[in-house]
C-alpha positions in Angstrom: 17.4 -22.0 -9.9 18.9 -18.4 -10.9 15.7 -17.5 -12.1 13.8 -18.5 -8.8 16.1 -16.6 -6.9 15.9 -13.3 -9.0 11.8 -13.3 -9.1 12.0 -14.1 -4.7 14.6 -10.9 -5.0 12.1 -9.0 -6.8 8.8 -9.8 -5.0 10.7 -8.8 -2.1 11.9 -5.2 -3.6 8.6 -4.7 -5.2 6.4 -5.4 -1.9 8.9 -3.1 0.1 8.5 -0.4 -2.5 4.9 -0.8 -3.1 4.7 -1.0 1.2 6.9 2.6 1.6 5.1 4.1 -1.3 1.4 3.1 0.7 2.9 4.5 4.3 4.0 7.9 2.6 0.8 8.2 1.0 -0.7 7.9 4.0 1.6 10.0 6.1 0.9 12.9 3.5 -3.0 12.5 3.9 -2.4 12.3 7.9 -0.4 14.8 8.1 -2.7 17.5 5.4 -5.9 16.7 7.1 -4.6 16.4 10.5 -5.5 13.4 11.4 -4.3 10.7 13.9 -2.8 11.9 17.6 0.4 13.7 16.5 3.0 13.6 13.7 5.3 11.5 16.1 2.5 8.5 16.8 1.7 8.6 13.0 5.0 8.0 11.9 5.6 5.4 14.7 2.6 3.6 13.6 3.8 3.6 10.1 7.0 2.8 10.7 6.9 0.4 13.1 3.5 -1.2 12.3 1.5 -0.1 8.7 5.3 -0.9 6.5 6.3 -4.2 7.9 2.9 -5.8 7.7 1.9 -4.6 4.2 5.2 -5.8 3.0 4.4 -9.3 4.9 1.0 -9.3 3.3 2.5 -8.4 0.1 5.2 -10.8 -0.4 2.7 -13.7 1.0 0.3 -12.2 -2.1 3.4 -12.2 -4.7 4.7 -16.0 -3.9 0.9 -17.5 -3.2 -0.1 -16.2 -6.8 3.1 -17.8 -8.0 2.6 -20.6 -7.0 -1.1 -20.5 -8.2 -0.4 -19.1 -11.6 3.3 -19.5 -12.4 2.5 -21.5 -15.6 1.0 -18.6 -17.3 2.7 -15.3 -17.5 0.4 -12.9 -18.4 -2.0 -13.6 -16.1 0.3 -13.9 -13.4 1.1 -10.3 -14.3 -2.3 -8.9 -14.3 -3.5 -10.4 -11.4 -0.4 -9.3 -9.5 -1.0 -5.9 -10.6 -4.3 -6.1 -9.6 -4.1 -7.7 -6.5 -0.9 -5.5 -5.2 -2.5 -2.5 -5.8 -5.8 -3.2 -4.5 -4.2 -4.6 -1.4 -1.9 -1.3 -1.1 -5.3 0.5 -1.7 -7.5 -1.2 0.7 -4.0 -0.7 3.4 -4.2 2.7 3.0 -8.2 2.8 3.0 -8.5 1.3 6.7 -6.6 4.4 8.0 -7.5 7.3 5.8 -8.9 9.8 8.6 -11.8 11.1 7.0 -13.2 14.3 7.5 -11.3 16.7 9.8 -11.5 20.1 10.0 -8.7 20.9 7.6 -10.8 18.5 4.8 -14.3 18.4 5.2 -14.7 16.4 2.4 -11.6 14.3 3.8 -10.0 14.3 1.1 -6.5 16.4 1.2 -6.3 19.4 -1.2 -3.2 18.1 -2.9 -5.3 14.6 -4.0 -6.0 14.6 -8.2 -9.6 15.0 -8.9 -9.5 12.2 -11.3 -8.5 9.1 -8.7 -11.2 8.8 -6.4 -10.3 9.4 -2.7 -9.7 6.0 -0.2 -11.5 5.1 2.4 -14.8 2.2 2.5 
């Protein structure tokens, strides 16, 4: 039963971290390329919208592959890798602003040329 608990203690941590990690990314790119209304109704929306519901829909992610794959660890871990990150990715993706007049490309001039830049 200890070992339940711990692994509900860390899906929990890890979706919360993973969830901040996604809204400062964002907030970085909103805030270099000027998109969204202001820097007070971005950081509302992130706070009190964008974090909570990426960590709901990354906790549901963590104990729904558990459940589906808790026999065999090393897929579990690759396809919670995968699917955490490309849900974080795809989060952060619906709101990337695009091209603004600070990055015509839309991409912020702090972003590594070798990750491509979000957005669909």
């Amino acid at each position: 039963m200890g070992e339940r608990r711990l692994h509900g203690c860390l899906g929990t941590m890890a979706g919360l971290a993973l969830a901040l990690l996604a809204a400062l990314l964002l907030g970085r790119a909103l805030g270099a390329c000027g998109g969204g209304i202001n820097y007070a109704a971005n950081s509302t929306f992130l706070i009190v919208l964008f974090v909570p519901l990426l960590w709901v829909l990354l906790v549901l992610s963590w104990v729904l592959l558990g459940v589906l794959l808790g026999k065999r660890p090393r897929l579990y871990a690759l396809a919670l890798a995968v699917v955490l990150l490309g849900l974080c990715w795809c989060a952060v993706s619906l709101f990337w602003s695009g091209d603004t007049y600070e990055c015509p490309s839309g991409v912020p001039p702090w972003w590594p040329g070798f990750l491509p830049a979000p957005g669909f």
